[in-house]
TIGU-752982 format. One record per atom (N, C-alpha, C): residue in three letters; atom name; x, y, z. Coordinates in steps of 0.001 Angstrom, whole numbers, plus 500000, padded with zeros to 6 digits. Example, Ala and Ser with C-alpha at 12.3 -4.5 7.8 and 13.67 -1.06 7.14 Angstrom:
<pts>
- ala N 513190 494310 507800
- ala CA 512300 495500 507800
- ala C 513200 496700 507800
- ser N 512850 497750 507080
- ser CA 513670 498940 507140
- ser C 512900 500030 507870
</pts>
This chain:
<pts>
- unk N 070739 195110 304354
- unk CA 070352 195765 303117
- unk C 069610 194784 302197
- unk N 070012 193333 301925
- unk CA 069356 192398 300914
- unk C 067951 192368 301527
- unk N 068401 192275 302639
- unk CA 066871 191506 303297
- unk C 065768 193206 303667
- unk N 066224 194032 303156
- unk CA 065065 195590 303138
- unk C 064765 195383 301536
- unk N 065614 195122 300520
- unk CA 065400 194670 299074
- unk C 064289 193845 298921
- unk N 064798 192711 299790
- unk CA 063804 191626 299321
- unk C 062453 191822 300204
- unk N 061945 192716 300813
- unk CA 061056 192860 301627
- unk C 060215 193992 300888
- unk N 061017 195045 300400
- unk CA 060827 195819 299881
- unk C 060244 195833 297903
- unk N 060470 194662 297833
- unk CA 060789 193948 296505
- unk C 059380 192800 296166
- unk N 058770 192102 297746
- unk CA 057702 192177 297851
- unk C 056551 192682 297836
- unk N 057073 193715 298166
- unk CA 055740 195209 298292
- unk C 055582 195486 296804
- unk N 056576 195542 295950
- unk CA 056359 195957 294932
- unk C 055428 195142 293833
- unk N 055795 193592 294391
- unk CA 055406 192456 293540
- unk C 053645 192407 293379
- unk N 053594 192548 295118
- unk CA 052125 193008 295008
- unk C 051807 194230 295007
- unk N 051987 195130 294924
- unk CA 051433 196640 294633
- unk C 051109 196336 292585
- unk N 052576 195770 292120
- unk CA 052536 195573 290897
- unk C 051171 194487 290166
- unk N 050809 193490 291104
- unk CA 049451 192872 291185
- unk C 048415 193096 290907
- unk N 048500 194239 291997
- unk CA 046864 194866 292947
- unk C 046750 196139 291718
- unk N 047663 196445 290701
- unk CA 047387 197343 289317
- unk C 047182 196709 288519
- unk N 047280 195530 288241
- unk CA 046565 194193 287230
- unk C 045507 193537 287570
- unk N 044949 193650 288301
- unk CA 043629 193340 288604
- unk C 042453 193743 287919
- unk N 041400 193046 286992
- unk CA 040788 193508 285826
- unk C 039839 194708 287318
- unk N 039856 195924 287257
- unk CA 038410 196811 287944
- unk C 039404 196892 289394
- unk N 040677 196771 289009
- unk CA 041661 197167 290186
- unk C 042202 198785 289809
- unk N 042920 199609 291028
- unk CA 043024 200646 290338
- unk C 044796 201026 290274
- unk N 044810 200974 288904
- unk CA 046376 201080 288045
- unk C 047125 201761 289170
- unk N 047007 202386 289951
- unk CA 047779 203979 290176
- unk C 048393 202781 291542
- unk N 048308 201649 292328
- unk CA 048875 200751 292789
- unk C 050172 200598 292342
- unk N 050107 200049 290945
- unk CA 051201 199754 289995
- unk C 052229 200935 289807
- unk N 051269 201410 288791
- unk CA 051871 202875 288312
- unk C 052786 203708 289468
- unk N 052104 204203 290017
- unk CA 052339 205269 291428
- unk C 053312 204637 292652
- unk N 052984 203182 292982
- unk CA 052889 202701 294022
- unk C 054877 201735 293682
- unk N 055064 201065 292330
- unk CA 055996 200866 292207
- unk C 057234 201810 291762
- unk N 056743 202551 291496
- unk CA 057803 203837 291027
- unk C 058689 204714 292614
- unk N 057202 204310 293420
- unk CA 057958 204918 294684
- unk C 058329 204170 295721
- unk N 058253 202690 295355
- unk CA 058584 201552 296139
- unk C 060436 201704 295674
- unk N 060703 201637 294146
- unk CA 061666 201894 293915
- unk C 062591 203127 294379
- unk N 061614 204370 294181
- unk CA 062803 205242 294604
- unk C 062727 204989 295940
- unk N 062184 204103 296879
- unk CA 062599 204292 298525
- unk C 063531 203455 298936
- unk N 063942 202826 297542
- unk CA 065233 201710 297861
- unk C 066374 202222 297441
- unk N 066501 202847 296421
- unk CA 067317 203912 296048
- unk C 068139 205049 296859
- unk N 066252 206020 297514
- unk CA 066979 207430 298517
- unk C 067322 206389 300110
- unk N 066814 205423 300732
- unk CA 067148 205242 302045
- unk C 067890 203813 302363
- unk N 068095 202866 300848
- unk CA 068163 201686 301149
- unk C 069970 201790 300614
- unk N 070066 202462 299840
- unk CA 071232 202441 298984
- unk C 071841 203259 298848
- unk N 070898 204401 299600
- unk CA 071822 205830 299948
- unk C 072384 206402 298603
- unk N 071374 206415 297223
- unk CA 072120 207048 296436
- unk C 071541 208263 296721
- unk N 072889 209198 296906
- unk CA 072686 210412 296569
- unk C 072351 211349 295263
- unk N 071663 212205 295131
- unk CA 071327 212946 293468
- unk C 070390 214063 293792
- unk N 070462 215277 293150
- unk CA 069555 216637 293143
- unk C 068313 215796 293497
- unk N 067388 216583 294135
- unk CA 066051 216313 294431
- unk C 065500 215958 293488
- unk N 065737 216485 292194
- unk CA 064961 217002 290995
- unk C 065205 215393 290357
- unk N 066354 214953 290178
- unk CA 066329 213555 289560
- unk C 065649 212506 290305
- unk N 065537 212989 291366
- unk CA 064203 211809 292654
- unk C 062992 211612 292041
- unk N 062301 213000 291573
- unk CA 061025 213394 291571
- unk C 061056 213241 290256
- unk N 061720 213099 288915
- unk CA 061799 212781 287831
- unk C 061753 211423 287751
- unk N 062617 211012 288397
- unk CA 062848 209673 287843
- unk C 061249 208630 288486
- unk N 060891 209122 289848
- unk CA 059809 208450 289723
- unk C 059024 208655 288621
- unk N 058298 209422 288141
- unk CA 057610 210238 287202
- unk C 057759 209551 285739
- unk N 059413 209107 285372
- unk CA 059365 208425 284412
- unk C 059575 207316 284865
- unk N 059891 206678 285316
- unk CA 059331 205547 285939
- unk C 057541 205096 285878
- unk N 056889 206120 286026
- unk CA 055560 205608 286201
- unk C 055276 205623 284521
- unk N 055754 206791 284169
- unk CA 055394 207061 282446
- unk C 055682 205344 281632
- unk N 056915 204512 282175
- unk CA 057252 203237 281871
- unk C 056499 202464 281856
- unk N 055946 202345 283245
- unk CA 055130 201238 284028
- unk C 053305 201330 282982
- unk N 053039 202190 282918
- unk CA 051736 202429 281892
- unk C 051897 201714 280441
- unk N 052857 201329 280183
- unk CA 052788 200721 278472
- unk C 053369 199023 278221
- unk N 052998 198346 277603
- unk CA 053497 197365 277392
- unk C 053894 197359 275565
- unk N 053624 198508 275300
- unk CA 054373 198349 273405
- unk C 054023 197743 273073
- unk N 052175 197554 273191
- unk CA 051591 197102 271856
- unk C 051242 197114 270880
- unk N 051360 198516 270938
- unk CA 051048 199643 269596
- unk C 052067 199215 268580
- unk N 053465 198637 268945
- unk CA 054637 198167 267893
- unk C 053952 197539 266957
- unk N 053895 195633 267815
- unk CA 053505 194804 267144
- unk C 051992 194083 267244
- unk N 051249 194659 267793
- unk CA 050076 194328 268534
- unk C 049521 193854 269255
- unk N 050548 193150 270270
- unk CA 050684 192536 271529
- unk C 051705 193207 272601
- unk N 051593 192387 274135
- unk CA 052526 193065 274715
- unk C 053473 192658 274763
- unk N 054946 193295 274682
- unk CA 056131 193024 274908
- unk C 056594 193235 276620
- unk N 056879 192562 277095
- unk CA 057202 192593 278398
- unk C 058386 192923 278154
- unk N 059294 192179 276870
- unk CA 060929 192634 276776
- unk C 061041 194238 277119
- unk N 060150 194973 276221
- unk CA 060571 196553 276055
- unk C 059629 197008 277682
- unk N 059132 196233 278240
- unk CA 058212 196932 279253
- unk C 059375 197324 280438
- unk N 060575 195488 280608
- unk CA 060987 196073 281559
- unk C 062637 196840 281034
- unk N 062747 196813 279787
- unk CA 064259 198377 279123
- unk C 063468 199384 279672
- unk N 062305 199655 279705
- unk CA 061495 201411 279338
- unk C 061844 200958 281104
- unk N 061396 200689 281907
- unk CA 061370 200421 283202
- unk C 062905 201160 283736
- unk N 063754 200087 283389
- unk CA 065174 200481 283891
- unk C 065476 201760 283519
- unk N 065106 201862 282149
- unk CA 065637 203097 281913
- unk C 064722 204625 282586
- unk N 064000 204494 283405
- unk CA 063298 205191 284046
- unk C 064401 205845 285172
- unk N 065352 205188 285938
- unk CA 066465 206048 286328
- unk C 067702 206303 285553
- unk N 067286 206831 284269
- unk CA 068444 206899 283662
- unk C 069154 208253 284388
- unk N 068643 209510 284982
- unk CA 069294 210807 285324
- unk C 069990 210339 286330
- unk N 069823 209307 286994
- unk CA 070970 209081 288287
- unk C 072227 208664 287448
- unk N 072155 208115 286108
- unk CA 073324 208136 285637
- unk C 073852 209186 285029
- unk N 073202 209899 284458
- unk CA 073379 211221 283987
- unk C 073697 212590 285047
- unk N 073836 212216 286077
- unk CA 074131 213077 286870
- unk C 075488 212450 288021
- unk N 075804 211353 287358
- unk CA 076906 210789 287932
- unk C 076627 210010 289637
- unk N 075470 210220 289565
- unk CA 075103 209048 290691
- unk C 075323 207249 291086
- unk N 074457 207127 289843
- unk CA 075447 205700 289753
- unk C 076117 205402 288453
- unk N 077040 204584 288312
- unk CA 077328 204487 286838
- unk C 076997 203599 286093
- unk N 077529 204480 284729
- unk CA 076827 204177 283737
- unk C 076797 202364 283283
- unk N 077593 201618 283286
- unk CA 077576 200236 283185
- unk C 077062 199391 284032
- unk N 076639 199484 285764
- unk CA 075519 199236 285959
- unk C 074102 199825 285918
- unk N 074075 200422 285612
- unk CA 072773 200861 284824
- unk C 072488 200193 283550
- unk N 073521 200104 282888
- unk CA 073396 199462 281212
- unk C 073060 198072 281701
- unk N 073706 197062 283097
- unk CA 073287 195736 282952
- unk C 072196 195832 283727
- unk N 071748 196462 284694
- unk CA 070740 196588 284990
- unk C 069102 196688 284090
- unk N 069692 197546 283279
- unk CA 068412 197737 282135
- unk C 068389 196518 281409
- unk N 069522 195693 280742
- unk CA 069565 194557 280096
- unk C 068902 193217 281217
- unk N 069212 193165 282341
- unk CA 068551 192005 283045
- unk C 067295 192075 283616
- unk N 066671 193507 283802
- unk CA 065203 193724 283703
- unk C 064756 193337 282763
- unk N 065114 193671 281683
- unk CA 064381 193214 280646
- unk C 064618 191945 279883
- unk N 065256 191693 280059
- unk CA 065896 189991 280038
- unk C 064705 189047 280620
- unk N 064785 189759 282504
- unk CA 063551 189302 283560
- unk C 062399 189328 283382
- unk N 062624 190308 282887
- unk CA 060794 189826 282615
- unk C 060055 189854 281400
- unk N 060684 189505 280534
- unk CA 060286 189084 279028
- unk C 060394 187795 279212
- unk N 061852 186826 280035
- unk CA 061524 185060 280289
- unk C 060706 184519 280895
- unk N 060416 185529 282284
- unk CA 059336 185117 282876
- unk C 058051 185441 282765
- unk N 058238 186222 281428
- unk CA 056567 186089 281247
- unk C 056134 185765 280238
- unk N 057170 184811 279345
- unk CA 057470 183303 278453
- unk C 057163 182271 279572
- unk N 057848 182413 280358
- unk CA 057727 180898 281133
- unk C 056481 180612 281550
- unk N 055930 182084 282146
- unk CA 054802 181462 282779
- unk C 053144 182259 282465
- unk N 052485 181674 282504
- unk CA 051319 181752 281330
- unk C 049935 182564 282697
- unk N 050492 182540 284332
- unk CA 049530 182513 285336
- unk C 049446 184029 285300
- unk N 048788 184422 285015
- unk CA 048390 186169 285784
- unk C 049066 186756 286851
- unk N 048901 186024 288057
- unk CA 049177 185939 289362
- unk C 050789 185943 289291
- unk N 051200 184508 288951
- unk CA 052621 184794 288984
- unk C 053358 185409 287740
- unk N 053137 185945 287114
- unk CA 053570 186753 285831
- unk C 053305 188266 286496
- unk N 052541 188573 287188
- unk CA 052300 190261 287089
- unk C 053416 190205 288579
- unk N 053254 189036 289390
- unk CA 054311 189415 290658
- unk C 055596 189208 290670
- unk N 055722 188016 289815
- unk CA 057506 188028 289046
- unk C 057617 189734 288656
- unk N 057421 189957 287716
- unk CA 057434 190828 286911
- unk C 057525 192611 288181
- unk N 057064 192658 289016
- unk CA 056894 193155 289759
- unk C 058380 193614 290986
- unk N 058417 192025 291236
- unk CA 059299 192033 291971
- unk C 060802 192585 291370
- unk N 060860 191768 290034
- unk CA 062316 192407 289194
- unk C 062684 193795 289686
- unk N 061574 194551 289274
- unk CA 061482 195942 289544
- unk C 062580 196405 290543
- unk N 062247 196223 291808
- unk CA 063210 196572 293137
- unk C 063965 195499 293464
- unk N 064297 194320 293144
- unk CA 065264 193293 293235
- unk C 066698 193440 292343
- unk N 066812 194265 290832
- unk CA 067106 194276 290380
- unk C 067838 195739 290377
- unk N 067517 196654 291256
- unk CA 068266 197359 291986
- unk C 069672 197281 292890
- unk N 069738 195885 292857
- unk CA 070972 195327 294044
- unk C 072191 195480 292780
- unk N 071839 195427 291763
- unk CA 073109 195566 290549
- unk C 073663 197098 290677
- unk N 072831 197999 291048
- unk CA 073423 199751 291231
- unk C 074547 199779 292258
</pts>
């Protein structure tokens, strides 16, 4: 199971990349990590949940992945990029799929993750694939 995470967690790092690329096309990112995630979720982790919270939660998931909350303060916050992120499966908690306190640290160490690491590090490259990877790595807390 770690080692479909961390493989799986790759894919995301670069899918999450190949949508940061200045004349690259977003829907990589957007599209491409939302369903990298739910495939770790429906086959890796076997959470069970109505269809309907599958197809939602990618959906807000992608609605996440589109903003960095610059409109707040006029820059991007990576802090709120990766809360809005986590909280993109919030109906698996709301439907008693997984619970609610890993979900709560889950959302807190996404966004923990990738607000430090994208303090720490100033590279494009490794800032959009850190940042990326959190995404489905940070799934192993559900």
């Amino acid at each position: 199971m770690i080692g479909n995470i961390l493989g799986l967690s790759l894919l995301s790092s670069g899918l999450y990349r190949l949508g940061g690329w200045s004349g690259g096309n977003k829907l990589y990112r957007r599209l491409g990590c939302a369903v990298v995630q739910f495939l770790v979720i429906f086959f890796v982790l076997k959470i069970s949940a109505p269809w309907w919270v599958h197809l939602l939660s990618i959906g807000i998931t992608y609605g996440f992945l589109t903003t960095y909350y610059d409109f707040i303060n006029g820059e991007d916050s990576h802090w709120l990029h990766g809360l809005g992120i986590g909280l993109g499966i919030i109906l698996y908690a709301c439907v008693g799929a997984v619970a609610w306190p890993a979900l709560i640290i889950r959302i807190v160490v996404l966004s923990l993750a990738m607000g430090l690491w994208s303090k720490w590090f100033k590279n494009d490259i490794v800032e959009e694939c850190g940042r990326g990877f959190f995404i489905v790595a940070t799934l192993l807390i559900l």
